[in-house]
C-alpha positions in Angstrom: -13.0 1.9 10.4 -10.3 4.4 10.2 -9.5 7.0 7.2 -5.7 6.9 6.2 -5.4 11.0 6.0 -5.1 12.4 2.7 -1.8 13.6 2.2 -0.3 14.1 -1.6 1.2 11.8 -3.1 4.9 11.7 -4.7 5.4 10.8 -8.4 7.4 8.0 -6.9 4.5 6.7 -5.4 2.7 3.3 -7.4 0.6 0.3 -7.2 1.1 -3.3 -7.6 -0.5 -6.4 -8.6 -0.7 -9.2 -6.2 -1.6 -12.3 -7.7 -1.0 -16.3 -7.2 -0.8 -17.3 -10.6 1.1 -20.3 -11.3 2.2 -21.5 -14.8 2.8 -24.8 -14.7 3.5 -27.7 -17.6 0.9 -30.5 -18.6 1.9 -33.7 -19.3 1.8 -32.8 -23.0 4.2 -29.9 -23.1 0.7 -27.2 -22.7 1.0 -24.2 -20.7 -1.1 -24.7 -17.7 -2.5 -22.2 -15.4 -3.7 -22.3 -11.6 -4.4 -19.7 -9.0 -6.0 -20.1 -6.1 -7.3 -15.9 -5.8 -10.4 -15.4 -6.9 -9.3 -11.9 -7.6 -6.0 -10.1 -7.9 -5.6 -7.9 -5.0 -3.4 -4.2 -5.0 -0.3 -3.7 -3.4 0.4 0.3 -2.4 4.1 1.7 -2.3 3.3 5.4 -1.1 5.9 8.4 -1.0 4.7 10.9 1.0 6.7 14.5 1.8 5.2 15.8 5.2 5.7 18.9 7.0 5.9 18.9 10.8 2.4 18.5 11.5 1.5 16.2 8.8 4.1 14.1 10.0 2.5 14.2 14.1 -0.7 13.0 12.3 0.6 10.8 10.2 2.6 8.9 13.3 -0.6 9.3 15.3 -3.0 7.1 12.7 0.0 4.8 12.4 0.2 3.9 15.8 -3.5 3.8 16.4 -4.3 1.7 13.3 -0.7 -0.3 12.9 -2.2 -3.5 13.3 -6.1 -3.3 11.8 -7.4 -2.2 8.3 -8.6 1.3 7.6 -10.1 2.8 4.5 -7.2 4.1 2.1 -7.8 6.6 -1.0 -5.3 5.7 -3.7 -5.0 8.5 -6.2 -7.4 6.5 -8.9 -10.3 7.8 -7.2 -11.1 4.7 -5.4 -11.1 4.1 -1.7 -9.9 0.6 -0.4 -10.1 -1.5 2.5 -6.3 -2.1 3.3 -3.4 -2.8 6.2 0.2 -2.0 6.6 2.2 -4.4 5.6 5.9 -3.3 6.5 6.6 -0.5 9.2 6.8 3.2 7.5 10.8 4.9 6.5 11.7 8.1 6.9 14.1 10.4 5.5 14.8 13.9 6.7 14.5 16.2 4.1 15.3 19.8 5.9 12.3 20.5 7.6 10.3 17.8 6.0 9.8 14.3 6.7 9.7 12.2 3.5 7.9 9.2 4.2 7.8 5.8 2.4 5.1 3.1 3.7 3.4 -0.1 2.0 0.0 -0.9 1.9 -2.0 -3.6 1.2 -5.6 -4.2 -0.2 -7.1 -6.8 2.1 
């Protein structure tokens, strides 16, 4: 499996809970909970701001892991199993690329 590179991440950048919980009413008026997760799983919204070559690396694992999960290193420390979810964006910042991508925990 594939490391995502380690690039630093913008302040704009923030995880997600994805979860299936479902709230639903008994027949006595009581709150009434279901899910069908054993576990909630993390949703990634990453900002990046690449230079040139960054950016030629990031496109590279990109297209060469697009479709199949890799190992991602979220800034807690921990290292996930995850796949893209959505194709990246990219704005042109001058000389820099800043790039906006979702990941998911799989």
């Amino acid at each position: 499996m594939a490391n995502f590179p380690t690039f630093p991440f913008r302040k704009e950048s923030r995880d997600e809970a994805i979860d299936d919980i479902t709230v639903d009413s008994a027949v006595a008026g009581n709150a009434r909970v279901r899910t069908l997760y054993t576990a909630a799983k993390r949703r990634f919204v990453c900002r990046f701001l690449l230079n040139a070559a960054d950016w030629t690396t990031f496109l590279a694992f990109y297209n060469a892991n697009r479709d199949t999960t890799f190992s991602f290193l979220w800034g807690d420390g921990v290292t996930y199993t995850a796949v893209f979810t959505a194709p990246w964006k990219r704005s042109l910042k001058g000389a820099l690329s800043e790039i906006e991508l979702v990941i998911r925990q799989v």
